[in-house]
C-alpha positions in Angstrom: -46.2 37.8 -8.2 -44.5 38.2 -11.5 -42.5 35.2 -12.1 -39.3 37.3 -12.7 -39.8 39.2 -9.5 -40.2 35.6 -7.6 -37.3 34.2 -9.2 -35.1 37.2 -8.3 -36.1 36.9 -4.6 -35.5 32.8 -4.4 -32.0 33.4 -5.9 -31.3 36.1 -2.9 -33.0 34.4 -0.3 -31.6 30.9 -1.3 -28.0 31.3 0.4 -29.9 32.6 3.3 -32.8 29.7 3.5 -29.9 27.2 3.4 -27.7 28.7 6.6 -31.2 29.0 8.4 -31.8 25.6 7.8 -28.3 24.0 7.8 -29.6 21.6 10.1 -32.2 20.4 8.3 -30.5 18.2 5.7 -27.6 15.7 6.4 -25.5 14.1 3.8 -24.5 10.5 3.9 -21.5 8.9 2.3 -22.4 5.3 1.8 -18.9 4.1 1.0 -16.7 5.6 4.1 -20.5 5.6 6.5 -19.6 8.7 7.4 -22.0 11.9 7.7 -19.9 14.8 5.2 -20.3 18.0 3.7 -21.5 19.6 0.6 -17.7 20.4 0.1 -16.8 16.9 1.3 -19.0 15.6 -2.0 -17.3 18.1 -3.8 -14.1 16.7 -3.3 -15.2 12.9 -3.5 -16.5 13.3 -7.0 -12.4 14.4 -8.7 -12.6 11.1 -10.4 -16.2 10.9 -10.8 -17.1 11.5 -15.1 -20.6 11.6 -14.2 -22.7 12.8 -10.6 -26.3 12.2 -10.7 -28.7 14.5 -8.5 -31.5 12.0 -8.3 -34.4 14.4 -7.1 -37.7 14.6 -6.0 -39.5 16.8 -8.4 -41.5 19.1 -5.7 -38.6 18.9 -3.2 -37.5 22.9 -2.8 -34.9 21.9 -0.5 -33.3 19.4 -2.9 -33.4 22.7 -6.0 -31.8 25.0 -3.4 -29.2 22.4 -2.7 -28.4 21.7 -6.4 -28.1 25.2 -7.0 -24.8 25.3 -4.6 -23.9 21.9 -5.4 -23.5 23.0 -8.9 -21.8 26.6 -8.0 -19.1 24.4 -5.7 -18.4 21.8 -8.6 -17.5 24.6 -11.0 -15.4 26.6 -8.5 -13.4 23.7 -7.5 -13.6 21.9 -11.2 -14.1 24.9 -13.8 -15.5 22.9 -16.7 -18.7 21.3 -15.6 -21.9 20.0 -18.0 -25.0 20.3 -16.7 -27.4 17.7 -17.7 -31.1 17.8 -17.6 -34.1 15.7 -17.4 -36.2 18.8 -17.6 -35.2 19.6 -21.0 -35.5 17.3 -24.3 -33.4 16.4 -26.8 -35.0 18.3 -29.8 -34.9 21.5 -28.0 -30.8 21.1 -27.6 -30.6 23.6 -31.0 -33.0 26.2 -29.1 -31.2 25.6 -25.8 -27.8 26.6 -27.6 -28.7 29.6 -28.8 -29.9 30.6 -25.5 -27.2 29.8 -24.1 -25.1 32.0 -27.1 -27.4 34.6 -26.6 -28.8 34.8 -29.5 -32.6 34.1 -29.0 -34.5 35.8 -25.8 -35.3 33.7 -22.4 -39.0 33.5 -23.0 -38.7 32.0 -26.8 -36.4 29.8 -24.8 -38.6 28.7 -22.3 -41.7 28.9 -24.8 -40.0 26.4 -27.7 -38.3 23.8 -25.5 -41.3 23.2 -23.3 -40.0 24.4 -20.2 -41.6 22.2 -17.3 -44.2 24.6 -14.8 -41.6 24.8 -12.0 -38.7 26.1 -14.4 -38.1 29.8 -13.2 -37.9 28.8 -9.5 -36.2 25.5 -9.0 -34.2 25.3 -12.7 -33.5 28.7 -14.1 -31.1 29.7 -11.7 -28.3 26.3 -13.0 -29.0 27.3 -16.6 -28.4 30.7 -15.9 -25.1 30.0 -14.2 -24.2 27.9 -16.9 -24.7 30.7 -19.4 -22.7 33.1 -17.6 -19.9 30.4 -17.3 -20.0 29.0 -20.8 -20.6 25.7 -19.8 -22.9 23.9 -21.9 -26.3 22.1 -20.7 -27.8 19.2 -22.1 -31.2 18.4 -22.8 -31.1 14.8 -22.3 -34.5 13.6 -22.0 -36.5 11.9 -25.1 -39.0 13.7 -26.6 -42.6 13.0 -24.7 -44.1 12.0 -27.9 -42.4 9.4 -28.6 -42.5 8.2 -25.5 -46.4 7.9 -26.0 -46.0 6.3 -29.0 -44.4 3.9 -27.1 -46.7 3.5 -24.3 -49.4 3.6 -26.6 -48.3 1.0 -29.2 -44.9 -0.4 -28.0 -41.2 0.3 -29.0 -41.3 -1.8 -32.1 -43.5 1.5 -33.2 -40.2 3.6 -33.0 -39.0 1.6 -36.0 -41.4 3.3 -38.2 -40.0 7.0 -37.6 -37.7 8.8 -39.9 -34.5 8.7 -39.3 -34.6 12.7 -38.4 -36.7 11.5 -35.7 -34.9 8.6 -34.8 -32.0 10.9 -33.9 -33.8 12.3 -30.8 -33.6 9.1 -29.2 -31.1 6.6 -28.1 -29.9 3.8 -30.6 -33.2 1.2 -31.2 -33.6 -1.1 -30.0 -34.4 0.6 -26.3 -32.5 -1.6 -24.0 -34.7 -3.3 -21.6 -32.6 -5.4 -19.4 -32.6 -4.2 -15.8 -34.6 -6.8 -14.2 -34.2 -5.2 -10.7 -35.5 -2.0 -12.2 -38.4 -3.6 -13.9 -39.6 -4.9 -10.9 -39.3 -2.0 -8.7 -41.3 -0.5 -11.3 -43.9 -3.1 -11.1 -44.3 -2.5 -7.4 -44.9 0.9 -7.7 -47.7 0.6 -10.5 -49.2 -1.6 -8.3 -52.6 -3.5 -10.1 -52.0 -0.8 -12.6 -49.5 -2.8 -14.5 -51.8 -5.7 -15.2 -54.2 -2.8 -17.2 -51.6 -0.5 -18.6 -49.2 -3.5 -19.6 -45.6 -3.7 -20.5 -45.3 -0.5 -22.8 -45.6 1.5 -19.7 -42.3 0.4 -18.5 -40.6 0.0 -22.3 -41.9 3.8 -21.9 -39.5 4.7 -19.4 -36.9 2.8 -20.4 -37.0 5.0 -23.4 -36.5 8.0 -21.4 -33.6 6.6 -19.5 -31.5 5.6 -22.6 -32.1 8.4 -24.0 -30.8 10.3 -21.4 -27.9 7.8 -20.6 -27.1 8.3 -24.4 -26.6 12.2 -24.6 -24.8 12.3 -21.5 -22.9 9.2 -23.4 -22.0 11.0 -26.4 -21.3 14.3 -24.5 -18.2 12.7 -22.6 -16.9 10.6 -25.5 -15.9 14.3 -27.1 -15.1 15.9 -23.6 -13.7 12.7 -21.5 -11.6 15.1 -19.1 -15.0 17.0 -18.1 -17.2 16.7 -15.3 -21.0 16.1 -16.1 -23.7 17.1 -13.3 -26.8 15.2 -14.2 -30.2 16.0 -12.8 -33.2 13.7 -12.9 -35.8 12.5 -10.7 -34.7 9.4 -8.5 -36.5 6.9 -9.3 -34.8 7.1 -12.4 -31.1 6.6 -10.5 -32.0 5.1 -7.6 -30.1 1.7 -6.7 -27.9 2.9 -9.7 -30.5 1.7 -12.4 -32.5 3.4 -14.8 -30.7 5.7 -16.5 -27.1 4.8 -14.8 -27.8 1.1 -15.6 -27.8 2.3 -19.3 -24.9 4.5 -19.2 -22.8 1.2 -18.3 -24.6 -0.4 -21.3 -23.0 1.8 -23.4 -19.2 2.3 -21.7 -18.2 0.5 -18.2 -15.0 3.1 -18.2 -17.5 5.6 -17.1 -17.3 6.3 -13.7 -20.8 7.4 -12.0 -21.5 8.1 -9.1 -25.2 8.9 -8.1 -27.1 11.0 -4.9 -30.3 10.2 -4.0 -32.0 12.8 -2.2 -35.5 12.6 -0.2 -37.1 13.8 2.8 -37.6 11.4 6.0 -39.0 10.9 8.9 -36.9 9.6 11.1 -34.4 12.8 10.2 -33.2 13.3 14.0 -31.8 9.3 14.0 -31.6 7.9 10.8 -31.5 4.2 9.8 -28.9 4.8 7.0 -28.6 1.1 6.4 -32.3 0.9 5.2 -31.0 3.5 2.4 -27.6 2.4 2.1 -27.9 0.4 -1.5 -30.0 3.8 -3.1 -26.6 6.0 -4.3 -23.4 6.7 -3.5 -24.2 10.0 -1.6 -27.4 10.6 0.5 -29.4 13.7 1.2 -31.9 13.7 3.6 -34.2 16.6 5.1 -36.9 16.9 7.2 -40.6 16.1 5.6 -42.1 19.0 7.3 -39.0 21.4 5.6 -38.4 20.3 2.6 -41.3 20.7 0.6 -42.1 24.0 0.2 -44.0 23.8 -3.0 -43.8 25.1 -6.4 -46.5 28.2 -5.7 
């Protein structure tokens, strides 16, 4: 099917797939313990500077929910920054003149390296943020660099030009967050021991990259609302990439949602999720994965 067609059909079906499966997802506020709503969220956030959707990349439920998410933050907020781990930060020049309408959605797409699963689970945020005029950041650090890095350490990002340099967060990466590390660690497994540290000085390049646009975004716009997205492990527990936005300014107030599909969905044991984010969203396993097709 033509990926325009598909797209067309997920952004008229989407409303309808939600209501059909309203009961599939629940929302957890860890704070009050209370189950709430998507508009419930909404309203918690007025404070917030920064919400971060931490996803689950092939999670269609989680893309469908963002979607709305994002369409209720700017009806209730108006000004609202959409921030992306799916784009990076040398393609924020293309990005803008997509967004101004100057350069055609496929050069778009083409230049900035658009991930696989762009048209169905990403295009319809961007697209709302064009027709809003809100801007979008691509926040992520350019995958090159991060293979330098994980190929011959962060002291190698000393030796770029300072053109290059610019794409990234200050050097030296932070790499602090000893509760992140080890998570990490445990999800390498034995792999850690062969790969070594740079795989992990890797990442930590992607997060303060990430944490540093959104960083410098809301030091020129400190009344606006940014809605980061970004998968979860890179938010979850509030490290990662939050851990580094608190590096750089404790006056920003984030708040983080950690989204995932379960198993015990019909009785959940929130407190064995309680310390991943401030908000929880959890579906069914057999719903929400529906594929990127």
């Amino acid at each position: 099917m033509n990926n325009k067609i598909r797209t067309f059909l997920l952004a008229l079906l989407c409303p309808i797939y939600l209501a059909a499966q309203s009961t599939t997802y629940k929302i957890y506020d860890t704070e009050s313990k209370e189950e709430i709503s998507l508009a419930d969220l909404v309203a918690a956030v007025a404070e917030t500077d920064v919400l971060v959707f931490g996803e689950e990349h092939d999670d269609s439920l989680a893309h469908a929910l963002q979607d709305q998410l994002y369409n209720m933050l700017l009806e209730k907020y108006e000004t609202v920054t959409l921030s992306m781990e799916m784009f990076e930060t040398d393609g924020q020049l293309i990005l803008d003149e997509y967004l101004a309408g100057l350069i055609t959605e496929e050069k778009m797409t083409s230049n900035t390296r658009a991930w696989g699963n762009y048209q169905t689970d990403y295009r319809p945020m961007v697209e709302l943020a064009k027709k809003k005029g809100q801007a979008v950041i691509a926040a992520n650090a350019p995958r090159r660099y991060v293979n330098l890095v994980s190929r011959r350490g962060l002291a190698a990002l000393e030796n770029l030009p300072k053109a290059s340099k610019a794409y990234l967060a200050p050097l030296p990466i932070p790499t602090d967050d000893s509760g992140y590390y080890d998570r990490f660690k445990e999800i390498m497994g034995g792999a850690m021991h062969s790969i070594g540290i740079n795989i992990y000085h890797a990442q930590c390049t992607w997060d303060a990259t990430m944490a540093y646009r959104m960083f410098q975004h809301w030091k020129k716009h400190k009344k606006e609302h940014i809605f980061h997205l970004t998968g979860r492990f890179h938010s979850d527990y509030q490290q990662g990439t939050i851990h580094q936005l608190r590096r750089l300014n404790k006056k920003i107030s984030v708040k983080n949602i950690s989204c995932f599909s379960i198993t015990d969905f019909n009785r959940p044991n929130w407190n064995s999720y309680m310390d991943l984010g401030d908000f929880l969203i959890v579906s069914e396993a057999t719903v929400s994965k529906m594929g990127n097709q």
